[in-house]
Backbone as CSV, one residue per row, in Angstrom:
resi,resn,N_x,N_y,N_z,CA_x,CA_y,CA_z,C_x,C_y,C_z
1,UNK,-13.940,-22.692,-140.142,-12.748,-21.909,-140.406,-11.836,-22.686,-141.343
2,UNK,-11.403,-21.965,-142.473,-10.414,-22.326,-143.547,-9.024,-22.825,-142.789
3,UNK,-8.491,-23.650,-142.570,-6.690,-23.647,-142.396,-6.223,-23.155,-143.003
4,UNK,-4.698,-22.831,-143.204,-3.966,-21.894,-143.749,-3.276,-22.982,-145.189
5,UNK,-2.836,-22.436,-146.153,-2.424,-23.076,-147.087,-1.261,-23.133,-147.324
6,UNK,-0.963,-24.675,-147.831,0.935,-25.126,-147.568,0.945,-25.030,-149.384
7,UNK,2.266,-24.682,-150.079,2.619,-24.381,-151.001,3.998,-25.538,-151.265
8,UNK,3.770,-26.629,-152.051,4.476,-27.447,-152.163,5.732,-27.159,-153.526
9,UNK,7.009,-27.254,-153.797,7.092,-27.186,-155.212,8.077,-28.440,-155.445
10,UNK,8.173,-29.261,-155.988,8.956,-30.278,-156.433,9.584,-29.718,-157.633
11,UNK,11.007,-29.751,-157.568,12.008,-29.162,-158.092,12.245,-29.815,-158.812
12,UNK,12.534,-31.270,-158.758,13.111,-31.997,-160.122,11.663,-32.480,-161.004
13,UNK,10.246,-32.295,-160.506,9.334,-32.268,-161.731,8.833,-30.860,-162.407
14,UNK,9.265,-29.617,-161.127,8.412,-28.703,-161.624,6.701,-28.981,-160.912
15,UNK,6.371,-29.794,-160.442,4.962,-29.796,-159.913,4.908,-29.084,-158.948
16,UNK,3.416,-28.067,-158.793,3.433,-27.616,-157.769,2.145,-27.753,-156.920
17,UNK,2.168,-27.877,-155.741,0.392,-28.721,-154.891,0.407,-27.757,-154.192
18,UNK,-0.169,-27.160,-154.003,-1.507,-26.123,-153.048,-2.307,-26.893,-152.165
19,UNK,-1.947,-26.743,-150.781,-3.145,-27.092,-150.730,-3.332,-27.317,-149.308
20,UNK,-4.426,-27.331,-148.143,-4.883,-27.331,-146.727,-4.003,-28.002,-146.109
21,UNK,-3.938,-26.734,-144.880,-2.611,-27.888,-143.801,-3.618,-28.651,-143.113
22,UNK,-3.289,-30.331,-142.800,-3.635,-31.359,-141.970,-3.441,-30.894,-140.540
23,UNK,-4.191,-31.571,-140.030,-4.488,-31.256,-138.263,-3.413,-31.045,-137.740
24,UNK,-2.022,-31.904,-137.695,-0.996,-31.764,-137.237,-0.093,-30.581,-137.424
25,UNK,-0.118,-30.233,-139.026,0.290,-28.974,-139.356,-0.244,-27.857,-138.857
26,UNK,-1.352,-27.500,-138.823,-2.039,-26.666,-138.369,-1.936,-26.521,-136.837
27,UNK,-1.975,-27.554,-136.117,-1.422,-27.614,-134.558,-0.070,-26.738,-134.473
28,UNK,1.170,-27.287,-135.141,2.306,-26.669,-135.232,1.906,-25.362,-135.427
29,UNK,1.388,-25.079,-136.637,1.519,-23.495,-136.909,1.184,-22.935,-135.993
30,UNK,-0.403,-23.260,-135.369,-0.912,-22.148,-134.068,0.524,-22.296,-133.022
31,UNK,0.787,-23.487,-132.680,1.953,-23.376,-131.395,3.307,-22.216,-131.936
32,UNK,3.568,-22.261,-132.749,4.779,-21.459,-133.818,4.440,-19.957,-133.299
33,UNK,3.138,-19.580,-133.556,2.700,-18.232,-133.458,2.322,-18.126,-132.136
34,UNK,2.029,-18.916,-131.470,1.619,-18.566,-130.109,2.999,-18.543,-129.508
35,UNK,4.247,-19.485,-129.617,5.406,-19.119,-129.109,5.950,-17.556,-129.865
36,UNK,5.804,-17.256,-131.486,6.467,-15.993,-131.530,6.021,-14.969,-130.579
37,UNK,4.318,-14.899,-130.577,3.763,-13.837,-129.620,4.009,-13.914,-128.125
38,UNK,4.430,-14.581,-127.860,5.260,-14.824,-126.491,6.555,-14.040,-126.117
39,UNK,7.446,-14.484,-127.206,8.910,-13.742,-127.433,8.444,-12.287,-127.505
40,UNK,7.719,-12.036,-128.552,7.645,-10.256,-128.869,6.825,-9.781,-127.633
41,UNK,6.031,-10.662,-126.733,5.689,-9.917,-125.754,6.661,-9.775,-124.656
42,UNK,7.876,-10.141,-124.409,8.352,-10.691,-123.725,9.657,-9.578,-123.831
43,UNK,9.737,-9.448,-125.527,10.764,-8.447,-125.797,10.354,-7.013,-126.040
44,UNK,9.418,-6.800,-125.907,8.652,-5.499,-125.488,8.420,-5.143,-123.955
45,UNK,8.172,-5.804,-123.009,8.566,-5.471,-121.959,10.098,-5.369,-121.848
46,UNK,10.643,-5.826,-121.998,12.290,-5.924,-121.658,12.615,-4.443,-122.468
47,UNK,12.265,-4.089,-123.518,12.430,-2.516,-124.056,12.209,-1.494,-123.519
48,UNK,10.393,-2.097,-122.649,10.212,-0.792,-121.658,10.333,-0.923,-120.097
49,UNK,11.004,-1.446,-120.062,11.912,-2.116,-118.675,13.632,-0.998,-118.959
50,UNK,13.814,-1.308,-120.193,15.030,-0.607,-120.206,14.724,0.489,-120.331
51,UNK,13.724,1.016,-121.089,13.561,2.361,-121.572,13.566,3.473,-120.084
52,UNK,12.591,2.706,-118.956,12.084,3.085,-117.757,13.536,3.326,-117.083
53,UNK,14.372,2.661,-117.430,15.840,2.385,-115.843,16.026,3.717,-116.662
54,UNK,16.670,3.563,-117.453,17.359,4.993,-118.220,16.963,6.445,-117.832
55,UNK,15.575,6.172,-118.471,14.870,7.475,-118.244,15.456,8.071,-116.331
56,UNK,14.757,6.766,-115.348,15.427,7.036,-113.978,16.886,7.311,-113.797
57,UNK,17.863,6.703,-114.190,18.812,7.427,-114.344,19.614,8.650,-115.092
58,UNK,18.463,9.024,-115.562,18.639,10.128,-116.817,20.089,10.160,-117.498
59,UNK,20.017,8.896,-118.217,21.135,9.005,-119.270,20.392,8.422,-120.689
60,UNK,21.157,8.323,-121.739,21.343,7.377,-122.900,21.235,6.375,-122.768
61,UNK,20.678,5.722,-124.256,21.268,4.494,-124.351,22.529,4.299,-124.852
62,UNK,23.291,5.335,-125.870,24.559,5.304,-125.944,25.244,5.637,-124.915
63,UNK,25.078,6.457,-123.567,25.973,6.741,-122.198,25.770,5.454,-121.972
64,UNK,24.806,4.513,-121.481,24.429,3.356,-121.115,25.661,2.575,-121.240
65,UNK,25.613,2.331,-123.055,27.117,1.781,-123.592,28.245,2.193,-123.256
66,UNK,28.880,3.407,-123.093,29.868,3.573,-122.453,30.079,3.386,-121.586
67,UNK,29.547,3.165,-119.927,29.969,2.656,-119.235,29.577,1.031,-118.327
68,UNK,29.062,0.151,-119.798,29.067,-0.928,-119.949,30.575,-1.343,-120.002
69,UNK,30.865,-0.523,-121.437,32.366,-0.902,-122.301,33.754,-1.051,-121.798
């Protein structure tokens, strides 16, 4: 399997390096994405967690807000 590719640009030469992330990088990245897919799973239940109370109380999510406010 290919690693993913880091895109370097050095500004005060203008050089630019392409090129394979190292073990460590590549560690990070998978952990990076395995924590985002965590959050979005995490914040997708919590959507249909809310979606569910509502529906049971048969209101809005804007009634919701009003008598938050």
């Amino acid at each position: 399997m290919t690693k993913p590719m880091i895109k370097i640009h050095n500004i005060a030469t203008d050089e630019v390096e392409l090129r394979e992330m190292n073990d460590a990088e590549y560690a990070q990245w998978e952990a990076n994405n395995t924590e985002a897919a965590q959050r979005q799973a995490q914040a997708e239940a919590k959507a249909t967690e809310k979606a569910a109370l509502l529906d049971r109380l048969g209101i809005t999510e804007d009634e919701a807000k009003l008598l938050l406010a």
